[in-house]
N, C-alpha and C positions, 0 to 999 in steps of 0.2 A: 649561479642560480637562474638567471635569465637566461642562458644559454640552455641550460638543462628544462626548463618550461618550455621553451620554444620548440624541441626537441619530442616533448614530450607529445604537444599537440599534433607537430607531425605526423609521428607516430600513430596517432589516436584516429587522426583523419585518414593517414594511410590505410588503416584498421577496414572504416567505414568505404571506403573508395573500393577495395580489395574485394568488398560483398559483393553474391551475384543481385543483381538490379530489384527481381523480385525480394528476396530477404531487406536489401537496404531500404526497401518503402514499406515493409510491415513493419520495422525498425522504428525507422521517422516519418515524422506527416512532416519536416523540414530541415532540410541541412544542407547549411552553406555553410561552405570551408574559407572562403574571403571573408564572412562575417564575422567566425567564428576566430581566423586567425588576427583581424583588425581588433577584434575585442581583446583578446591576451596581448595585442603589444600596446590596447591604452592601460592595463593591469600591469604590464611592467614598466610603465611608465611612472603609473602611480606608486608601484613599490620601491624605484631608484628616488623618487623623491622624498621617502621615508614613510609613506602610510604604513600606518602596522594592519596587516591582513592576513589573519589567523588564516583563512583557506585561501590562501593564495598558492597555486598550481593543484587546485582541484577543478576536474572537471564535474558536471553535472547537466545529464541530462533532464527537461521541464519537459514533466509530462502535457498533454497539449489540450490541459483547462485550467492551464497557468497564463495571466495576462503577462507578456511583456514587450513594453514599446516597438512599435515597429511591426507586432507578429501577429499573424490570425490566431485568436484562439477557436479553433472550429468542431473541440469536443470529439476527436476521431469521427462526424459526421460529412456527408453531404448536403445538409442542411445548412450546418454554421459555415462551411467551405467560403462560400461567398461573402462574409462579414467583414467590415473595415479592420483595420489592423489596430490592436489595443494603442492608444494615446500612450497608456505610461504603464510601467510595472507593476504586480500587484505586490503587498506587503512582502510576502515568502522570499522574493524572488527579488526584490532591491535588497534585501536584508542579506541574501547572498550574493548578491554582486557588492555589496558594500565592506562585505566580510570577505572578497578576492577571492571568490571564484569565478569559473567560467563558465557560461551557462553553453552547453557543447549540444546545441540542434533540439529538437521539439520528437518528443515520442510518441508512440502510438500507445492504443487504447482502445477499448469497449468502446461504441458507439455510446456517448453520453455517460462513461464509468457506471455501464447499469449491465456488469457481468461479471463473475469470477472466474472465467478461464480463457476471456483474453482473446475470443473470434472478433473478428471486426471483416466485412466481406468487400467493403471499398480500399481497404488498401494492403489486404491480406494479414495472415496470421502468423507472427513468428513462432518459431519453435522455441522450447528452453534452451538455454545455453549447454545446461546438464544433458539432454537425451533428446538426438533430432528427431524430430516427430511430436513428441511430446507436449503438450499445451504449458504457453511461457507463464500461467495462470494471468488473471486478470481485476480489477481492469488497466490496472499498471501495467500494461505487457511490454512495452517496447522498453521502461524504462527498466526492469528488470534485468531485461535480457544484454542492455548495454551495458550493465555491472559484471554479467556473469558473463560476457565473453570479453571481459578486460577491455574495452572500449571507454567508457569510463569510470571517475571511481565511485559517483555516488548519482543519485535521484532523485526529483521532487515528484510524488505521484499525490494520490488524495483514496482515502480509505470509508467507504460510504456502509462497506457489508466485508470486508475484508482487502479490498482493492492494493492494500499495503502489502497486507503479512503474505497471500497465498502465491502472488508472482514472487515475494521473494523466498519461503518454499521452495517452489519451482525451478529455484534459477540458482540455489544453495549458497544465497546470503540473507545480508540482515536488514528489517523490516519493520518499522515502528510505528506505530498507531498511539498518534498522542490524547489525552484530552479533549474531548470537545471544548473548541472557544481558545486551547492554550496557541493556536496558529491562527492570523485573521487570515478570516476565507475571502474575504470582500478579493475582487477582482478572478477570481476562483470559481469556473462556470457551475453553476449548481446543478445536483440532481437532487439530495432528501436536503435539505440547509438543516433538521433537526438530527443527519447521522454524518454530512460530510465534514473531513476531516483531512486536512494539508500533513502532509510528514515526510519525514525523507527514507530511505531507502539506502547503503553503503556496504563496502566489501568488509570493511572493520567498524567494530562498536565502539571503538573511540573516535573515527569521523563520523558515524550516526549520530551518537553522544553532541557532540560539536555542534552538529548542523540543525539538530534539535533548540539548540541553548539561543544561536544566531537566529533562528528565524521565528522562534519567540521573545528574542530581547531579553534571556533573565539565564541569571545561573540557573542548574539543575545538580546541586553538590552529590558526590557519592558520599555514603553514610560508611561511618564504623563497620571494618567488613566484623561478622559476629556468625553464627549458626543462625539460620533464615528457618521459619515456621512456614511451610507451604501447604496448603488447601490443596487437597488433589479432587476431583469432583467425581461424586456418583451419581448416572442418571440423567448427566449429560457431558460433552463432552467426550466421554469413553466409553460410550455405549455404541454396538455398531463397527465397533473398528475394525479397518481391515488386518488380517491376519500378520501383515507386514509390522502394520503402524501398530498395532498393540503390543507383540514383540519388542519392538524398537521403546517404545514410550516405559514399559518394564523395563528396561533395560536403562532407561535415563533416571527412572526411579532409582534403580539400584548404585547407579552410578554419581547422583547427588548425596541418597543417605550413605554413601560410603565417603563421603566427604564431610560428614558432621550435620548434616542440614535436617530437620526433622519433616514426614512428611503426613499430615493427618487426612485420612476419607471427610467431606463433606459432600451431604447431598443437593444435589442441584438439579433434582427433576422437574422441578415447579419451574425452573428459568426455561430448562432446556424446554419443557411444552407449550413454552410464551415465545417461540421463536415464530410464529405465524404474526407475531403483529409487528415483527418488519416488513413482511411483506405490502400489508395493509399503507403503513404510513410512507415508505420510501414509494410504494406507485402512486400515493394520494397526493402525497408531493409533486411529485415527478408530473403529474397530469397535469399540476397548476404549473407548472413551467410552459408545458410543449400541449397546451389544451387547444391555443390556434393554428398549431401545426401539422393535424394528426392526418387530413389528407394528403397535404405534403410529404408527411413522412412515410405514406403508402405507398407510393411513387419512389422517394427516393432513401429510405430507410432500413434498417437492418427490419427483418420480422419479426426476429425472434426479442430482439428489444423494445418495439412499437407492441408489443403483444404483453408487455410485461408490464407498460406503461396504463395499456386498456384496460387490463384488469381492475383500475383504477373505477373504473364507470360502472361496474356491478354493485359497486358499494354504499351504504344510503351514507349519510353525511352522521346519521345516531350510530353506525358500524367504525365510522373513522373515530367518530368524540372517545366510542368507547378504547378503542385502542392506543389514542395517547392517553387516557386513565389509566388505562393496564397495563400500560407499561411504565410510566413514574410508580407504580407500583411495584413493579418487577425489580427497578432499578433500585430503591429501597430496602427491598427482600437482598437482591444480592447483597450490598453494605453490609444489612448487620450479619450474615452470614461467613461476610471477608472481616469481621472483626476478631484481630489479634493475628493476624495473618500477616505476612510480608508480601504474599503476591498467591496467585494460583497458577499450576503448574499444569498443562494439559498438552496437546496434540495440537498443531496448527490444523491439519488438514485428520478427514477419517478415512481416506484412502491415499495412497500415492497417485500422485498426478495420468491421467488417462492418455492419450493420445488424443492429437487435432481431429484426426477420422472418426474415432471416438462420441468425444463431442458433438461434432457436426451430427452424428449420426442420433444421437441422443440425449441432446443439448438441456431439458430441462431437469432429468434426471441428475444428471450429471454436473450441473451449474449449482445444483442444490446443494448436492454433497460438498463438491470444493470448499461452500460458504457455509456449512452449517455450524463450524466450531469457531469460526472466526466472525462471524455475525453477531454469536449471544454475546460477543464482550461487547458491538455497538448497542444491541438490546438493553445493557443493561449499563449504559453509557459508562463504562471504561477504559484503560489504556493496556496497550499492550505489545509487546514484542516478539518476532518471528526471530529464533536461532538457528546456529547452524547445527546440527547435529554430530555430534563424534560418530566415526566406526560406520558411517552408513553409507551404501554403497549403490546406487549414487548418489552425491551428497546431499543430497535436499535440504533444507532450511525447516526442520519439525515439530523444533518443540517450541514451544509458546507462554510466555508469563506474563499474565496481566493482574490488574489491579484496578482498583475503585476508580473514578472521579477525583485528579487529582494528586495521586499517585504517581505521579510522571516522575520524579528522581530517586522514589524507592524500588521501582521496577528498570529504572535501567541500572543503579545501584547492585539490585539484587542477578541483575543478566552477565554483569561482571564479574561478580564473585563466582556465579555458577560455569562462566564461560572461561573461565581462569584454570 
């Protein structure tokens, strides 16, 4: 076994080494191969002396607003670039090196995880793994895209507006967006603290599963597999779609109730039109973070993220009050609407993934779309999961089942019976 780890990392590094220079730095904002190999032989050291280490010879790369000792957490900025190196681990991230992994180099990201398709212009943008050119979605990017060209096997990203599910979409694995509060974010650089959210990232739903349970501390049991009651939403969610992704989402419909699973219309237009008070709360947030930075970040900062931030300052403070009102409202209305439901069954994304030229060329339009079905589950503070889709070509990660507040081991429960 320790021969075969040892082996493995190799390999893994080989992988990374092998990139051309540009790709390996939109990749990682950090990877050292001495660090990296010094750390797997104090894990096999620890495992010859009998620790039991459920992910022991996993690797995992930490997306880079993960604190861990030793490392800059610098938010994919050149802002935080120059910050001391974190003292000690944050929660997530001892909980996974305790559980024997390997944390395998620091990924890139959205300048401050404030985008969903993954541009970052200091240290470039990787492509999908699936489609070069293609936007690796965001703000998870680097971490995605090292699952999805087999570099490694899993990820820790943070999911603020979909930052989890849309790079893995994009990258055509799995994606999970837990709970609010069920991951401690402490050590976890902020952008909204009332939408972010720690979770992992894996090429299989049973190392997701795992890495979920580890770095919350608690079992998360699968339930009695049974015939599942799925909400399918009208009025959002499926409104809009592109000609691809509506096809494809009919065709998972057809392909669940042909497995027993029942699947009822519920309307969701009242949520889907309350999606403007994310925008409201995560830049109002977001300016109480970086409120003494904002000339600095004119100088040295993304624009199109510093612009996202500003919007914050049109706002009176009776526009902000009203919008976390409206939204524990919203969040409400969803519940009793998800009652008797096992989970809701939608579309991760309402178009297939655009291209980097794309984007750049028409970044807010475009940034919109990517987040708009995967936003309303933080709208309306839920969990949820990005799958992989059968039959789809390229394979993108599409369809998506979430649930309440809470819901965390009936929705990966129920992503296993469906992914079976």
């Amino acid at each position: 076994m320790s021969e075969e780890f040892r082996s493995k990392v190799a390999q893994a590094i080989a992988r990374v080494e092998a990139l051309p220079e540009p790709e390996r730095r939109a990749i990682f904002t950090e990877f050292t191969p001495a660090r990296i190999r010094s750390d797997a032989e104090a894990l096999i050291a620890r495992r010859d002396a009998g620790e039991d280490m459920p992910l022991f010879g996993t690797l995992v790369s930490v997306k880079d607003l993960f604190d861990e000792a030793g490392q800059v957490t610098s938010a994919g900025s050149r802002l935080l670039a120059g910050r001391d190196p974190a003292r000690e681990d944050c929660e997530p991230v001892r909980r996974l090196k305790t559980a024997g992994a390997l944390m395998f180099g620091r990924s890139s990201m959205s300048e401050f995880a404030y985008s969903g398709v993954g541009l970052n212009p200091h240290h470039g943008t990787p492509s999908s793994a699936l489609v070069p050119g293609a936007i690796p979605g965001g703000s998870s990017s680097g971490a995605a895209v090292c699952i999805g060209l087999g570099i490694t096997d899993a990820a820790i990203g943070t999911d603020t507006g979909g930052s989890l599910r849309v790079p893995a979409a994009a990258n055509g694995i799995w994606g999970y967006k837990p709970s609010h509060g069920l991951l401690d974010a402490r050590g976890v650089h902020p952008l909204s603290p009332s939408y972010d959210d720690p979770g992992p990232m894996a090429r299989d739903l049973g190392l997701l599963h795992l890495m979920t349970e580890v770095m919350a501390g608690r079992t998360l049991p699968a339930a009695p597999e049974r015939p599942l009651r799925l909400a399918v939403p009208d009025g959002a969610f499926t409104d809009k779609l592109a000609p691809e992704v509506s096809a494809l989402f009919e065709a998972e419909q057809a392909r669940i109730a042909s497995a027993g699973h029942r699947l009822d219309p519920v309307d969701m237009t009242e949520i889907g039109a309350a999606i403007i008070l994310n925008r409201t709360i995560v830049a109002a947030e977001a300016l109480e973070i970086y409120a003494g930075d904002l000339e600095r970040l004119e100088e040295v900062g993304d624009p199109r993220v510093l612009s996202r931030i500003r919007f914050a300052e049109t706002l009176s403070s009776e526009e902000i009050a009203e919008a976390y009102a409206e939204r524990a409202r919203i969040v409400a209305l969803f519940e009793r609407k998800m009652e008797g439901f096992d989970a809701l069954l939608a579309p991760v994304l309402m178009r297939l993934p655009p291209t980097i030229a794309e984007v750049e060329d028409q970044f807010d339009r475009l940034n919109v779309a990517m987040l708009r079905n995967t936003s309303l589950i933080n709208l309306v503070d839920g969990c949820a999961i990005a799958m992989p889709s059968p039959g789809l070509a390229p394979p993108y990660s599409m369809t998506m089942l979430a649930g309440v507040h809470g819901a965390d081991a009936a929705i990966l429960a129920a992503a296993r019976q469906l992914s079976g």
